[in-house]
TORDRENVEX-738492 format. One record per residue (C-alpha): residue number from 1; x, y, z. Coordinates in Angstrom, 1 decimal, always signed. Example, Ala and Ser with C-alpha at 12.3 -4.5 7.8 and 13.67 -1.06 7.14 Angstrom:
PT   i     px     py     pz
PT   1  +12.3   -4.5   +7.8
PT   2  +13.7   -1.1   +7.1
This chain:
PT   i     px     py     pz
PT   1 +117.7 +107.2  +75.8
PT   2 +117.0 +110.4  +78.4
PT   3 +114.1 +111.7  +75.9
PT   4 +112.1 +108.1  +77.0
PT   5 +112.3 +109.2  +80.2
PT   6 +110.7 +112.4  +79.6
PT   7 +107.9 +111.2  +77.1
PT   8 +105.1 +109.6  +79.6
PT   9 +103.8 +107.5  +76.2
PT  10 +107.5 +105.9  +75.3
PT  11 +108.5 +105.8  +78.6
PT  12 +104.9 +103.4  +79.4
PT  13 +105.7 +101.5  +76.7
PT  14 +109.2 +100.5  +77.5
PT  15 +108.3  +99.9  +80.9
PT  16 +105.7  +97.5  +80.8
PT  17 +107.9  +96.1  +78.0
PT  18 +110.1  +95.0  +80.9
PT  19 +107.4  +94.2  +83.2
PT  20 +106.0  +91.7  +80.5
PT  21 +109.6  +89.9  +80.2
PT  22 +109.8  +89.6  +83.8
PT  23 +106.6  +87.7  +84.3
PT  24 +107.2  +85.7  +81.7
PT  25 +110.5  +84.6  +83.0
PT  26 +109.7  +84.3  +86.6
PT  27 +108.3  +80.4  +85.7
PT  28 +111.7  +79.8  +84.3
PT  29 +113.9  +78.5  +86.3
PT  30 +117.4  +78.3  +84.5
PT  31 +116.6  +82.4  +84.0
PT  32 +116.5  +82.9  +87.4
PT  33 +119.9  +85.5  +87.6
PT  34 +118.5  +86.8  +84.5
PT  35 +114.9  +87.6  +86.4
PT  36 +117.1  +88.9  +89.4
PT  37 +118.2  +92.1  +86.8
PT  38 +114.6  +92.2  +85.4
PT  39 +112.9  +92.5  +88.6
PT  40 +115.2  +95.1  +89.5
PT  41 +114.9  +96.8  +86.7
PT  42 +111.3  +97.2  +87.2
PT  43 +111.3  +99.9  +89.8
PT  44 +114.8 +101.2  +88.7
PT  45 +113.1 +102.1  +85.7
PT  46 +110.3 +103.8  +87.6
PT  47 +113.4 +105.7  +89.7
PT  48 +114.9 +107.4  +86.8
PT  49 +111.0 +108.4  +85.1
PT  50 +110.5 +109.9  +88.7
PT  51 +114.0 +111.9  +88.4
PT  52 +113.4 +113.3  +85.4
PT  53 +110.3 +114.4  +86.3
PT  54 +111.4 +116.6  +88.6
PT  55 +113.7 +118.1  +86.5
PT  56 +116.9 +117.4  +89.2
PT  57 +114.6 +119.6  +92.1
PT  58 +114.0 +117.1  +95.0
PT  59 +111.8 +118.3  +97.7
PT  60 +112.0 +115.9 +101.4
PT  61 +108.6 +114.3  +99.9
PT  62 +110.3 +113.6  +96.8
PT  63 +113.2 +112.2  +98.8
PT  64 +110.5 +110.1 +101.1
PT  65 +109.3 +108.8  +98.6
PT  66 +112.3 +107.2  +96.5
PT  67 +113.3 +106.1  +99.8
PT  68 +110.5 +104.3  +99.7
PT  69 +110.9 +102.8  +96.2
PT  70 +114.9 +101.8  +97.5
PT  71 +112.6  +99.6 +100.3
PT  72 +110.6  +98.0  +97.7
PT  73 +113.5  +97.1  +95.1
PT  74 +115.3  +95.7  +98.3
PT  75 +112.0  +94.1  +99.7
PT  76 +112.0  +92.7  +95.7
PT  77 +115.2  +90.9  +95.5
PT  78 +114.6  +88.7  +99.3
PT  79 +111.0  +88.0  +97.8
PT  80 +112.5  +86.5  +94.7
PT  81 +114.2  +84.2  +97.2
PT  82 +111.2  +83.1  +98.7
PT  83 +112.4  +79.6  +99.1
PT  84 +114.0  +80.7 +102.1
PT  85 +112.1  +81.5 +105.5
PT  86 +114.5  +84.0 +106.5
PT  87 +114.3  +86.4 +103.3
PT  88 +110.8  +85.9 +103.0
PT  89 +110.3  +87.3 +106.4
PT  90 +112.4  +90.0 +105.8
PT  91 +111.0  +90.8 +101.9
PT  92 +107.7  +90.7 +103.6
PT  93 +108.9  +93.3 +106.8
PT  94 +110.7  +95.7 +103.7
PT  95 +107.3  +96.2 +101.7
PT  96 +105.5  +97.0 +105.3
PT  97 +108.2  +99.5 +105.7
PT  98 +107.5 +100.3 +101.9
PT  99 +104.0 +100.6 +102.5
PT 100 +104.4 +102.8 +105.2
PT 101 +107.0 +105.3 +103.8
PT 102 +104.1 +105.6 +101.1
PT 103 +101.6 +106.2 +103.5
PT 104 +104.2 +108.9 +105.6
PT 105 +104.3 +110.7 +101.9
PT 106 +100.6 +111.0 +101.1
PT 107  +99.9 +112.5 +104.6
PT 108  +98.2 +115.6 +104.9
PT 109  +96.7 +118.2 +107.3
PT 110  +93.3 +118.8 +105.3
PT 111  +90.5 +118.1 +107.7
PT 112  +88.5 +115.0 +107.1
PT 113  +84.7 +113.9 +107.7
PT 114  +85.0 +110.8 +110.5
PT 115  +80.9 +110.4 +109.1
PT 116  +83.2 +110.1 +105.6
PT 117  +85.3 +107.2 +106.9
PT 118  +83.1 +104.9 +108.5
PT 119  +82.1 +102.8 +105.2
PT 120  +86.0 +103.4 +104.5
PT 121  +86.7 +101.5 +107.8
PT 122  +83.9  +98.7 +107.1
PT 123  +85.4  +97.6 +104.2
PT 124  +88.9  +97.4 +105.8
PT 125  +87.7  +95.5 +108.5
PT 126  +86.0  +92.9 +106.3
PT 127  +88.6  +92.4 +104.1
PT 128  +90.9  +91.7 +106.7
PT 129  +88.7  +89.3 +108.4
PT 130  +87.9  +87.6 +104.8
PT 131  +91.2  +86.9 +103.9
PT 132  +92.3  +86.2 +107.7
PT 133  +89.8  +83.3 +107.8
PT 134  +90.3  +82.3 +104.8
PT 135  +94.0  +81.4 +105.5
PT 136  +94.3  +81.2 +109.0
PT 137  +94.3  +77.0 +109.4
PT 138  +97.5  +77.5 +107.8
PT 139  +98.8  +80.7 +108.6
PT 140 +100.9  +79.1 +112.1
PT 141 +103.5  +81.3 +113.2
PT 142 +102.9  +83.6 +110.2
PT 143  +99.5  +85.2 +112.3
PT 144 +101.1  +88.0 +113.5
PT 145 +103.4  +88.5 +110.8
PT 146 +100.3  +88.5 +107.9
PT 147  +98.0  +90.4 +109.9
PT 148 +100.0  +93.5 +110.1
PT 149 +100.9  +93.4 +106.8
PT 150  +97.2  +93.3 +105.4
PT 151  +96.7  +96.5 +108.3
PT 152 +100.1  +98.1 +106.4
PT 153  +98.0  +97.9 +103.3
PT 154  +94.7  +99.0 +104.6
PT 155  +96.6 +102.1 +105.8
PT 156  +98.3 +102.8 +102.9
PT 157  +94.8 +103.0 +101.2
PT 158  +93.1 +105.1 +103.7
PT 159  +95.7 +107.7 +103.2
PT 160  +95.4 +107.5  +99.6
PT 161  +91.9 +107.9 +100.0
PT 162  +92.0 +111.3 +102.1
PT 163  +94.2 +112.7  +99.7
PT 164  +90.8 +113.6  +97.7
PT 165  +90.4 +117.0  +97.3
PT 166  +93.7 +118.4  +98.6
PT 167  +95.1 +117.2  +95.2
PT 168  +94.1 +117.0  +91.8
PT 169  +91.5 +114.5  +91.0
PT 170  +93.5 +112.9  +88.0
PT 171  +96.6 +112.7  +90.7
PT 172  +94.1 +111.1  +93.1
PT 173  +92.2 +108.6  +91.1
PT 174  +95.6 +107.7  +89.5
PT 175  +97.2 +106.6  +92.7
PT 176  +94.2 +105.1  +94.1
PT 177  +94.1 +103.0  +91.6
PT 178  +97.7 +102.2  +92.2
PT 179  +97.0 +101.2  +95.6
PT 180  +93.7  +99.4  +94.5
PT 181  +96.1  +96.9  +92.3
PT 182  +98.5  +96.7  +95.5
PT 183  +95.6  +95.3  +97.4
PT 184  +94.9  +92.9  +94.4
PT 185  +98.5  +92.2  +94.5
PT 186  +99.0  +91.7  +98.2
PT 187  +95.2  +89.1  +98.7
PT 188  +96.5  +86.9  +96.0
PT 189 +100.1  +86.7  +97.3
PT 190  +98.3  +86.4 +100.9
PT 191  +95.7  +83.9  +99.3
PT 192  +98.4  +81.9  +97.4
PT 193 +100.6  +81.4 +100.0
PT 194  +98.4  +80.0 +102.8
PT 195  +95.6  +78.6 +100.9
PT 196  +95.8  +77.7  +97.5
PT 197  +99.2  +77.4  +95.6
PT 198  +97.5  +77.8  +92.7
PT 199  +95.3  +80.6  +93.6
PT 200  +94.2  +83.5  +90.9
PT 201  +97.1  +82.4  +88.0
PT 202  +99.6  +83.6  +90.6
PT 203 +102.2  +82.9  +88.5
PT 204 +101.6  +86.2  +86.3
PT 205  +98.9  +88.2  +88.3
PT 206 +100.7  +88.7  +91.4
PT 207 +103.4  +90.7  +90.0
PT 208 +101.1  +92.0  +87.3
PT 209  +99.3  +93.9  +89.9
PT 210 +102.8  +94.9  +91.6
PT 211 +104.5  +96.4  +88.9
PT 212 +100.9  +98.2  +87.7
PT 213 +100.6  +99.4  +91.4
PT 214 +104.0 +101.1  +91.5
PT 215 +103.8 +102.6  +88.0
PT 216 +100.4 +104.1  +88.6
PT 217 +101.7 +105.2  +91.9
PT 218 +104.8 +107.2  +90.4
PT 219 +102.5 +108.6  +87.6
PT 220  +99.9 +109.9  +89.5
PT 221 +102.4 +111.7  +92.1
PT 222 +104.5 +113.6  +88.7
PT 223 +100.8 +114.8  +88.1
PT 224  +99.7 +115.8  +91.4
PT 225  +98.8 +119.5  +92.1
PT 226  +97.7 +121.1  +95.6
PT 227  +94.1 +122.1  +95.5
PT 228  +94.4 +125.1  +97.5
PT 229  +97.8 +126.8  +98.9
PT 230  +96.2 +126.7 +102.4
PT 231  +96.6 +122.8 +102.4
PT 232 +100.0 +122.0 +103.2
PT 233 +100.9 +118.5 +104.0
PT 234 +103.2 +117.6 +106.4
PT 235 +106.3 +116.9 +105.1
C-alpha cells in the first residue's frame, strides 16, 4: 500500500478513484455516513501522498501547509452539513482560513512589476462584481459573509500568480491551475447557492473542481523548485 503513495501515476489513479465515488454518492441520501468517510478520505489521501513526498523531512512551509489541508478536511465535514446555518457558516469561515494559510505558504520576497498586476487586479475586480450582482437580491445577511470569501479567493490566486519565476514553471502552472479550478469551484457553489439551485450540474461539478483544485495544488508543490538561491520566501 506505501509504494501507491510514492508512485505519482497509481497514487492519481486511486485518488480520483475515490473522488469519483464520492460525487457519485453525494446525491444519495441513505449513503450519507458513508459520503462523511469518503469526503474525508479525499484530502486524507492527499495528506499521506504529501508525507511521503517529503520523505518524513518537514520544513515550517511543509507544516503551513498541512495545516492548511487539516482546515479544509474540517471546513469539509460542516459543509457536508449544509442543511444547517450554523455549520455552513462556519464550513464557509474554515475554507477562508484554508484559503489563506495557502496564500501565507506561497508568499515570497521576489520583487514584482505593479505595471505586471494591474490586468491581474481588473480581472479580480470584475469577477467579484459579476458574481456579486449576480446573487446579491438574494444574498441577505450572507453580503458580508460571501464577499470576503470571493476576496479570500482572489488572494489566494494573486499569490499563486507571483509565484512565476521564483519557482519552477511546471510547479507554477500546476498550482495555478489548482487554484483556477478552486475559483471554478467556489463561482458555482457561490452561483448555486444564491441564484440558481440548479446552477452548472452542481451536483458533480462543484466538488469536481474541489477535489481537482486540492490534488493539483499538492502536486504542483512536491514538484516545486526555487529558481534562484537568492529568492527566499518568507517562511
Amino acid at each position: 500500500m506505501k509504494s501507491i503513495f510514492k508512485n505519482t501515476t497509481q497514487f492519481t489513479i486511486l485518488y480520483f478513484t475515490v473522488l469519483f465515488i464520492d460525487i457519485f454518492l453525494k446525491e444519495i441520501e441513505r449513503f450519507f455516513y458513508l459520503r462523511m468517510f469518503t469526503k474525508a478520505s479525499v484530502l486524507l489521501l492527499l495528506m499521506v501522498y504529501f508525507y511521503y513526498s517529503r520523505q518524513g523531512v518537514f520544513r515550517f512551509r511543509d507544516k503551513l501547509f498541512l495545516s492548511g489541508l487539516v482546515v479544509f478536511m474540517i471546513g469539509d465535514f460542516f459543509l457536508t452539513l449544509y442543511q444547517t446555518m450554523e455549520f455552513y457558516i462556519l464550513g464557509m469561515i474554515l475554507f477562508i482560513i484554508g484559503k489563506l494559510i495557502y496564500t501565507a505558504r506561497f508568499s515570497n520576497q521576489n520583487d514584482f512589476s505593479t505595471k505586471k498586476l494591474i490586468p491581474f487586479f481588473v480581472i479580480i475586480f470584475f469577477y467579484i462584481v459579476f458574481i456579486t450582482v449576480m446573487v446579491y437580491d438574494n444574498l441577505g445577511d450572507f453580503f458580508i459573509p460571501v464577499l470576503i470569501y470571493l476576496f479570500a479567493s482572489m488572494i489566494l490566486a494573486l499569490f499563486t500568480y507571483l509565484r512565476k519565476d521564483v519557482v519552477n514553471n511546471i510547479s507554477f502552472l500546476i498550482v495555478l491551475l489548482g487554484v483556477i479550478s478552486s475559483v471554478f469551484s467556489d463561482s458555482i457553489t457561490v452561483l448555486q447557492s444564491f441564484y440558481d439551485q440548479d446552477f452548472g450540474y452542481h451536483q458533480y461539478t462543484i466538488m469536481f473542481f474541489y477535489g481537482l483544485f486540492q490534488y493539483l495544488v499538492v502536486i504542483g508543490i512536491t514538484k516545486e523548485e526555487l529558481i534562484s538561491n537568492e529568492i527566499k520566501p518568507h517562511l
